[in-house]
Structures are given as structure tokens and as C-alpha cells.
C-alpha positions as CSV (number, residue, x, y, z in Angstrom):
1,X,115.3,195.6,128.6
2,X,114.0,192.4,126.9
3,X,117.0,190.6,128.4
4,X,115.7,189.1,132.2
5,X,119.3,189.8,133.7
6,X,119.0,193.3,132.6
7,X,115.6,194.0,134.1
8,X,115.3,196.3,136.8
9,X,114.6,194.1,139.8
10,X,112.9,196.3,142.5
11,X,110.9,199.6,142.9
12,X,114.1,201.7,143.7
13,X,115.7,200.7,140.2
14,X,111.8,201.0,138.2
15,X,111.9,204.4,140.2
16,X,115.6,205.5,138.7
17,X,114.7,204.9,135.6
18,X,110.7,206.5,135.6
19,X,112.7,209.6,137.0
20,X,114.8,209.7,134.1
21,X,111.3,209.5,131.9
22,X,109.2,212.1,134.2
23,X,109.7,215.0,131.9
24,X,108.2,212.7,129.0
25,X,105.3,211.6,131.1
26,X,104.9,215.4,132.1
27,X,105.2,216.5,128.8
28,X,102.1,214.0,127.7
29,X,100.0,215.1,130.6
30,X,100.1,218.9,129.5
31,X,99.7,218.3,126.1
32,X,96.7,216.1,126.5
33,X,95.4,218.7,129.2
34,X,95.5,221.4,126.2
35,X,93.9,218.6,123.5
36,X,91.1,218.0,125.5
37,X,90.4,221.7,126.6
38,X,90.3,222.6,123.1
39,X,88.0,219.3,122.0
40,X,86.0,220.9,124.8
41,X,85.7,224.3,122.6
42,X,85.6,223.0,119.6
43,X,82.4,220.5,120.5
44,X,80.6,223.4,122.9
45,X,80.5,221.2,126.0
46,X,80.9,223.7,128.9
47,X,83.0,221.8,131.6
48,X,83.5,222.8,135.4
49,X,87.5,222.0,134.9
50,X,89.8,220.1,133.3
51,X,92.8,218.9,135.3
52,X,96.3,217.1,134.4
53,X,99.0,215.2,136.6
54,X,101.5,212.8,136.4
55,X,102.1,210.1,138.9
56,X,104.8,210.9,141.5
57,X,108.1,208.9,141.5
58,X,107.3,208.1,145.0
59,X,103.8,207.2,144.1
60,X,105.0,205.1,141.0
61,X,107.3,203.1,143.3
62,X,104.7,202.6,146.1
63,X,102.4,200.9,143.6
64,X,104.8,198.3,142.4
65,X,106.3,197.7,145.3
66,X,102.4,196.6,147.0
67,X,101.8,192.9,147.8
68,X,100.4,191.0,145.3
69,X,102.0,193.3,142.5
70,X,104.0,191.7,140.2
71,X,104.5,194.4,137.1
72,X,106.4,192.8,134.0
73,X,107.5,196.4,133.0
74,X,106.1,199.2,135.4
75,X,106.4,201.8,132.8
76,X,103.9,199.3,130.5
77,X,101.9,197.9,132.7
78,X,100.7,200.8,135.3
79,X,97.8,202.5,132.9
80,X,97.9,205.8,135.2
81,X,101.6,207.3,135.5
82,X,99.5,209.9,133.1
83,X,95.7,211.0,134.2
84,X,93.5,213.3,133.1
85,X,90.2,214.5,134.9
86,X,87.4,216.5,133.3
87,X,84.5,217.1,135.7
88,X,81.3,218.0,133.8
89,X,78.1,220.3,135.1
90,X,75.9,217.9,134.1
91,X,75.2,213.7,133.7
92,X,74.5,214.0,130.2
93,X,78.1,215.8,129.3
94,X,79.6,212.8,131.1
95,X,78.5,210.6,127.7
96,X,79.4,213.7,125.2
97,X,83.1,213.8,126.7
98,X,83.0,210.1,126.8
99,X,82.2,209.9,123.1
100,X,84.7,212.4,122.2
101,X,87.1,210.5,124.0
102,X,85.9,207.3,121.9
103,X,86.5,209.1,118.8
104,X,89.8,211.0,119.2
105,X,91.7,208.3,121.1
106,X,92.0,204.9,120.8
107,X,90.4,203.3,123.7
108,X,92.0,200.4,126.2
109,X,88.5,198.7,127.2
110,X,90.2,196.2,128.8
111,X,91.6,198.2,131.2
112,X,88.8,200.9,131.3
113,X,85.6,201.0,133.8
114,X,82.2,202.6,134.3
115,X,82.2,202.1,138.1
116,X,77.9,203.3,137.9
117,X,78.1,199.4,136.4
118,X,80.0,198.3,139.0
119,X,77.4,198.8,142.0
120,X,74.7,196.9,143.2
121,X,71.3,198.4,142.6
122,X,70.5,199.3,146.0
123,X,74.4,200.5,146.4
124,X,75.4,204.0,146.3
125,X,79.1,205.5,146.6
126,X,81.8,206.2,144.0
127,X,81.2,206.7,140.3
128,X,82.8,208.2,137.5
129,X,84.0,206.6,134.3
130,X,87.9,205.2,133.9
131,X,89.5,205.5,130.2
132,X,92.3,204.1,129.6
133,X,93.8,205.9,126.5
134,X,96.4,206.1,123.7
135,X,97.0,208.2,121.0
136,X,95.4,207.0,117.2
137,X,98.0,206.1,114.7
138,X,97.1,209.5,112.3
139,X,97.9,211.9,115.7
140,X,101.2,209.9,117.0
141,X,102.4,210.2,113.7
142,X,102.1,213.7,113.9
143,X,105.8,215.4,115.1
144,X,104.5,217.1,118.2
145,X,102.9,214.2,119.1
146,X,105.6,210.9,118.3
147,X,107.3,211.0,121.5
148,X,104.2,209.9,122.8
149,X,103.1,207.2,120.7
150,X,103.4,204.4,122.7
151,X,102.2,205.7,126.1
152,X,99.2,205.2,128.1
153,X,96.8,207.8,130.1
154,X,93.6,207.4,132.1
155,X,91.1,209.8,131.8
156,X,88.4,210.3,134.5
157,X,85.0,212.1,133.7
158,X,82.3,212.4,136.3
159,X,80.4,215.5,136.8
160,X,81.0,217.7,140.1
161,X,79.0,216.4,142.2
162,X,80.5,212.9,141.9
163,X,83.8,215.1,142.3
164,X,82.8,216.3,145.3
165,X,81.6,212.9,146.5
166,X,85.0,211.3,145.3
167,X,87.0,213.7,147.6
168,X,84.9,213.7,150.6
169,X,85.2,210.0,150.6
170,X,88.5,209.6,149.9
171,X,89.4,212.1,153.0
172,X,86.8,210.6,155.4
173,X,87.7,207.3,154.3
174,X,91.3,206.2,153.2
175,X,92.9,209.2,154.7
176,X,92.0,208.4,158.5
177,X,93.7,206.4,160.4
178,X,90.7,205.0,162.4
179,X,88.5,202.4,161.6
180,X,84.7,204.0,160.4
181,X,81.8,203.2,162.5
182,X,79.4,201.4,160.9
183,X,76.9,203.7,161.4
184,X,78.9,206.6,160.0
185,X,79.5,204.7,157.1
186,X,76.1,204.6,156.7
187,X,75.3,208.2,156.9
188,X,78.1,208.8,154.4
189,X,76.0,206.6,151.8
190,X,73.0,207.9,152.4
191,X,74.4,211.5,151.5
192,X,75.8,209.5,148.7
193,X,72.5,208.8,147.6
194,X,71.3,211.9,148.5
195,X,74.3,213.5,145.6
196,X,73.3,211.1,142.9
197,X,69.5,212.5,143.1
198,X,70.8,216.1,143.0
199,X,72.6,215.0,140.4
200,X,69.7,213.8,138.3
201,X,67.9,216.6,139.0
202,X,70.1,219.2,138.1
203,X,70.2,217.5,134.5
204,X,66.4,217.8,134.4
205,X,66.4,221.2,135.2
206,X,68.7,222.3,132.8
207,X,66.7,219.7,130.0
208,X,63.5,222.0,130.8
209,X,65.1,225.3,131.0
210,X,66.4,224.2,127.0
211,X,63.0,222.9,126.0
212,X,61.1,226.8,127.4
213,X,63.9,229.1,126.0
């Protein structure tokens, strides 16, 4: 593979060869799914769910094949053939899980996000938090756990209302096929706005509820 002639030159040939891989990839997503619900557990953060997949073949080859993509090696370079979601009740679980997460894997920062630091103050829309992970040296060194050394996952934490936020949008949004009205846009964000303070409040409430029991 190091050889140029012997590269794979298109997304058909990447997608052979990630379909001879899939089980691997498949195999990585469940295992993580099952590490992180036990973390969970073991740490007493209740969580809403916890969910695994593995990119597609059709998805994988759609993404390399996008204009302006130019991928070295696919298999390295794409950071989410593997993802992981855990949506939380509350804000304040969203930094537990995330310090967990910063403990038991090794973290890719480069490639990781906090998309609440991403908007403008007086923006509201998408948030959750994007790791980019990899297993620590004393786990992949593990048996269960070598065939998986070297690859990457992303894992996504947001609590569920930025869940439900995320899949309203994406439907309203990226799944129609007709441009949005401004001023539905704008309704959308303001119910976007409307979620975060929810949000906020729901984590107070539960703060007081601890503080009287």
C-alpha cells in the first residue's frame, strides 16, 4: 500500500477493500458500544442511550468521492467509519462522559470539536461535542482488543435535547429537497434557542432537587 502504483485510485476500489474490513470496523463499534455502557455503570452517570454504528460502504465511498476530497488513505484519514453517540439527561453529564472519555482513550484534538465553541454568541443551532478517539497503548495491547489498535472512532455526546434538535434539523434541513425560507429558518432557530434554555433549566432543577433531598 505504501507503493503509489499499488494505491487504490478511486472510491469503487477504497470501497472493495473497506468491504473486505467491515466486520473489523463492526466489530470495534460493538465492542466500544459495550466499554462505554459499562464506564457508564461503573462511574454512575445515568445516560438516555448509548448508540453504535459503522459507516456504510456506500456512505464511505460517497465521502471520498466529494469534490474537494482528496484522502491519502480513506481507511486513515476518514476519523468516523466508527461512531459512537451517548446522549446524556443532563448538561452537566455531557463534561462527566467527556472526562471519562479523556481518561480511558487517547484523544485526537486535532480532529475533535466542541461545536457550543463554534457559534457566535448571539447564534443558536447545532451543538454537541466531536471526539475523535483511539485506544491507549495498555488496552490495545490487551488480546480482545489488538485487532483494534490502530483504528479511529468519533464519539458524540450531547444531551437529548440537543439530540432532538440535531435530528429535527437534519430532516427539515439537509433532507428536503427545497430551498428553506428565510423566515422558516428563523423560526427553527428561535425554537433552537428555545431547546438550549430548556436545557439549562432542566440541569438547574435537578441541581436543586440534589441540594433539598
Amino acid at each position: 500500500m505504501e507503493n503509489n502504483t499499488n494505491r487504490p485510485q478511486n472510491p469503487e476500489e477504497w470501497g472493495k477493500i473497506y468491504q473486505e474490513k467491515l466486520a473489523l470496523y463492526e466489530g470495534f463499534a460493538n465492542k466500544l458500544h459495550e466499554l462505554i455502557t459499562e464506564l457508564m455503570h461503573k462511574y454512575d452517570i445515568e445516560v438516555a442511550h448509548i448508540e453504535a454504528r459503522t459507516k456504510s460502504v456506500g456512505s464511505f465511498m460517497e465521502k471520498i468521492g466529494r469534490e474537494g476530497k482528496d484522502y491519502s488513505n480513506p481507511l486513515d484519514d476518514i476519523t468516523d467509519l466508527v461512531g459512537i453517540r451517548v446522549i446524556t439527561y443532563y448538561r452537566e453529564d455531557v463534561e462527566k462522559v467527556g472526562k471519562i472519555i479523556n481518561e480511558e482513550f487517547d484523544i485526537d484534538w486535532r480532529n475533535s470539536v466542541d461545536l457550543s465553541q463554534t457559534l457566535k454568541p448571539d447564534t443558536f443551532g447545532y451543538l454537541s461535542i466531536h471526539y475523535v478517539i483511539s485506544l491507549l497503548d495498555t488496552r490495545s495491547e490487551l488480546p480482545e482488543w489488538e485487532s483494534h489498535k490502530n483504528i479511529k472512532a468519533e464519539v458524540q455526546v450531547r444531551t437529548v435535547l440537543q439530540h432532538a434538535w440535531a435530528e429535527i434539523e437534519h430532516t427539515l434541513l439537509y433532507k428536503t429537497q427545497q430551498e428553506i425560507p428565510n423566515d422558516l429558518k428563523r423560526r427553527l432557530f428561535r425554537l433552537s434557542a428555545l431547546l438550549e434554555l430548556a436545557d439549562e433549566q432542566f440541569s438547574a432543577i435537578q441541581r436543586t432537587l440534589k441540594i433539598n433531598k
